[in-house]
C-alpha positions as CSV (number, residue, x, y, z in Angstrom):
1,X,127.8,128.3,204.6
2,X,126.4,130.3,201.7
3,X,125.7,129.3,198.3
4,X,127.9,129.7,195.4
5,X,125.7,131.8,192.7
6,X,126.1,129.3,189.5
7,X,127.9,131.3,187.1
8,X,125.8,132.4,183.9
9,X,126.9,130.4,180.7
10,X,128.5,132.5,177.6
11,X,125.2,131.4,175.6
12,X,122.5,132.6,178.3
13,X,124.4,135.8,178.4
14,X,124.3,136.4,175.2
15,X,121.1,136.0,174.8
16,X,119.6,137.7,177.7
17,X,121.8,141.0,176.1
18,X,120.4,140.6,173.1
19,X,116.4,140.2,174.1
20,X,117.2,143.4,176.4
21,X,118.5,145.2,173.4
22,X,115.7,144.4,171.3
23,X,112.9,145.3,174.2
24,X,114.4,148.4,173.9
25,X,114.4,148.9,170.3
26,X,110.8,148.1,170.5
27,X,109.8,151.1,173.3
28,X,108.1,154.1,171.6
29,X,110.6,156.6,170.7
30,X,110.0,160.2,172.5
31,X,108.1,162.2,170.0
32,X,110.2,165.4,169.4
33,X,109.2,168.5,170.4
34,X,106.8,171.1,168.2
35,X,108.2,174.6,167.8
36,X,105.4,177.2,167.6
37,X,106.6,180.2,165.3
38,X,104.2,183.1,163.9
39,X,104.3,184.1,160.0
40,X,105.6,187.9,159.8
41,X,105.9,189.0,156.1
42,X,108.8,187.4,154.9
43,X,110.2,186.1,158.1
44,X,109.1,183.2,160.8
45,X,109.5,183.9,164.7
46,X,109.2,181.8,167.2
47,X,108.9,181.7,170.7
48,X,111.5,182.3,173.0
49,X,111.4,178.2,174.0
50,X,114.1,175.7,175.0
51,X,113.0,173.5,171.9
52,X,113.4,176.5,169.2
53,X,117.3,177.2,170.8
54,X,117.9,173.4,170.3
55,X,116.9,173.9,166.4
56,X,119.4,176.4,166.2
57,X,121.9,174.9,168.4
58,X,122.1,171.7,166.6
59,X,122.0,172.7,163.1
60,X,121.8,176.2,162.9
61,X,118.1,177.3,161.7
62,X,117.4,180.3,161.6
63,X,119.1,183.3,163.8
64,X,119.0,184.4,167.3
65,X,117.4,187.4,167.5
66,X,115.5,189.7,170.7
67,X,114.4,188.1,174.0
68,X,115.8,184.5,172.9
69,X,113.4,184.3,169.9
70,X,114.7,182.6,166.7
71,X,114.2,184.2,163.4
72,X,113.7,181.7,160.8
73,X,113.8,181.8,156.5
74,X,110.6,181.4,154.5
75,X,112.4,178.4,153.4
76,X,113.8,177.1,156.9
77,X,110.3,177.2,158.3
78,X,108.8,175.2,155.5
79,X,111.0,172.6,155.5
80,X,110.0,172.0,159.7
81,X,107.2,172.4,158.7
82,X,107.3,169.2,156.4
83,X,109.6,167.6,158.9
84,X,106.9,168.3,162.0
85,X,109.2,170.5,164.5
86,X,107.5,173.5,163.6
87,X,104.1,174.9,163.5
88,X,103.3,178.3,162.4
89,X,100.5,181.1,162.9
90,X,99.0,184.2,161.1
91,X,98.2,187.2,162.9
92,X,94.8,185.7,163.8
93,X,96.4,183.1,165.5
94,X,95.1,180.6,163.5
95,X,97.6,178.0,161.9
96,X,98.9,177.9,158.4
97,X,98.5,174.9,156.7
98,X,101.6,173.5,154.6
99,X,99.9,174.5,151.0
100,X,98.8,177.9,152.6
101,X,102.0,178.7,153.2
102,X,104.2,177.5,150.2
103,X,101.3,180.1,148.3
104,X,102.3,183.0,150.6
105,X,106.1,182.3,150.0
106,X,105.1,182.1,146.3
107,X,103.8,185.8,146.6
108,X,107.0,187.1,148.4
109,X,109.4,184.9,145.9
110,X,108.2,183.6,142.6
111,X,110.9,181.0,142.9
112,X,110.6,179.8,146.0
113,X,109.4,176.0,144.8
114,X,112.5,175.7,143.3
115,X,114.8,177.4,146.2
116,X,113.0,174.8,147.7
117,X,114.0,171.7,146.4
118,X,117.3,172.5,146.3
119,X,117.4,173.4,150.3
120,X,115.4,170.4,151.0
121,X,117.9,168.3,149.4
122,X,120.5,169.8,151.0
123,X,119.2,169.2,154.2
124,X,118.1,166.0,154.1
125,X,121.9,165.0,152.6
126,X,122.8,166.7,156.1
127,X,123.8,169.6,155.3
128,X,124.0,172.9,156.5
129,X,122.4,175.5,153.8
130,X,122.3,178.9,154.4
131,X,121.6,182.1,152.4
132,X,124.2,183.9,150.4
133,X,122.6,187.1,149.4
134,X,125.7,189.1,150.5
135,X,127.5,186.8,148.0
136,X,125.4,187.7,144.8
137,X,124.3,183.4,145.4
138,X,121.1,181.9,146.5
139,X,122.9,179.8,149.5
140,X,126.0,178.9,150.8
141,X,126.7,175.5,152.1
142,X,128.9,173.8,154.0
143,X,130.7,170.6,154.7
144,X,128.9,167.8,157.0
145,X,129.8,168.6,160.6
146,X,130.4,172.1,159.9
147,X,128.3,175.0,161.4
148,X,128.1,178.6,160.3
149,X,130.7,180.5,162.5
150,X,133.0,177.3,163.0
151,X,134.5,177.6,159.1
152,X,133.7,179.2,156.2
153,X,131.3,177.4,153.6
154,X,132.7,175.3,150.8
155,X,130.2,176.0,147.8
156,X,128.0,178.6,146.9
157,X,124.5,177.2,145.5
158,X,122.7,178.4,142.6
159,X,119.1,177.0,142.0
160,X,117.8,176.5,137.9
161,X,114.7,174.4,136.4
162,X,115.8,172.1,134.6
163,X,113.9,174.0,131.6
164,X,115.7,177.4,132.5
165,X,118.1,178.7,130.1
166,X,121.5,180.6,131.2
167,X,123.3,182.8,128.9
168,X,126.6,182.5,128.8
169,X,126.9,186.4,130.8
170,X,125.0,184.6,133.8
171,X,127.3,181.6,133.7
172,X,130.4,183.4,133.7
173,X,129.3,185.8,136.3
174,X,128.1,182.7,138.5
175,X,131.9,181.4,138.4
176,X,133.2,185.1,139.1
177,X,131.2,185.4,142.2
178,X,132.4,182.0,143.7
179,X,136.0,182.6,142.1
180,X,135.7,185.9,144.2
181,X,134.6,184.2,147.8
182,X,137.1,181.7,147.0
183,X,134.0,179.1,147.4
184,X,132.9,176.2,144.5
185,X,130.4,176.7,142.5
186,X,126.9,174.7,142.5
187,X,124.4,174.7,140.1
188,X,121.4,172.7,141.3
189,X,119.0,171.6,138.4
190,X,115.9,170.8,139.5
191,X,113.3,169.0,137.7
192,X,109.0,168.6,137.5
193,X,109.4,165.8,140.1
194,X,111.2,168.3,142.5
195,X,114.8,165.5,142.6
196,X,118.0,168.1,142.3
197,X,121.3,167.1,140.1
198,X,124.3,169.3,140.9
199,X,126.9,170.3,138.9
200,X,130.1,171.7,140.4
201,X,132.3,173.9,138.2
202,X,136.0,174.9,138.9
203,X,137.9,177.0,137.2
204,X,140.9,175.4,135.5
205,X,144.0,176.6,134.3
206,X,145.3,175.7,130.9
């Protein structure tokens, strides 16, 4: 007659799940995948590659353009860059080192450091930040979970330096233009450190 396996007590079970679940937490993570992009003027393009579709995919960098290739923002690529999912080339096929290309981005927008910052906070609060140039904005942003194309953004993003100076004209014209696209307005004050404070203004009614 066989044997009657002896039935595990609570305790050992308990911990034998839990010494599993640490092992596990302890096994090297997958290093994620490097895109490989090439710098063209103002514009990054990748390669047509499973791992550049992902980036757009999951949170919408850049934009699918010919043969599969994704077109990514000076500022997009940049923050990848920073990030380590993206590595980009000059014509030469030599690669552009993070400083060397925050100075070529400087030569195409004078405020780019400062666009910067802001999208960089954006992103790393997890959210999608897109640009707004058809607005008369810098970016447009929307809500956490929300993906260009799915719903329309919620604010539209204006960049300052903290030692900037806007005229009452440029601040009224700011709240027309979000007034207008029915979005809420951001400004985004950014200081010497680089660390962003926003300021949302909505128009009230008296």
């Amino acid at each position: 007659m066989p044997r009657k396996k002896k039935a595990e007590a609570p305790a050992e079970t308990a911990k034998a799940a839990a010494k599993a679940k640490k092992a596990k937490e302890t096994e090297p993570k997958k290093p994620k995948s490097v895109v490989s992009a090439v710098l063209a003027r103002e514009r990054v393009i990748t390669e047509p590659t499973d791992e550049a579709r992902e980036l757009y995919n999951q949170s919408r960098y850049g934009n699918v353009i010919d043969e599969g290739k994704i077109q990514l923002s000076l500022l997009e690529a940049l923050y990848l860059m920073e990030k380590g999912r993206l590595k980009v080339i000059d014509g030469r096929k030599k690669a552009i080192s993070f400083d060397s290309f925050v100075k070529k981005a400087k030569k195409v927008e004078p405020n780019f450091w400062i666009r910067y910052c802001v999208f960089k906070d954006m992103r790393n609060r997890g959210y999608i930040i897109k640009t707004a140039l058809k607005f008369g904005a810098d970016f447009r942003v929307y809500d956490r979970g929300v993906k260009p194309g799915e719903d329309h953004a919620r604010w539209i993003v204006y960049p300052v330096h903290e030692g900037e100076h806007l005229t009452w004209y440029e601040f009224s014209a700011k709240n027309r233009v979000a007034h207008s696209t029915k979005k809420r307005l951001l400004i985004g004050v950014v200081d010497d450190e680089g660390d962003v404070t926003y300021y949302e203004i909505r128009w009230v009614r008296p």
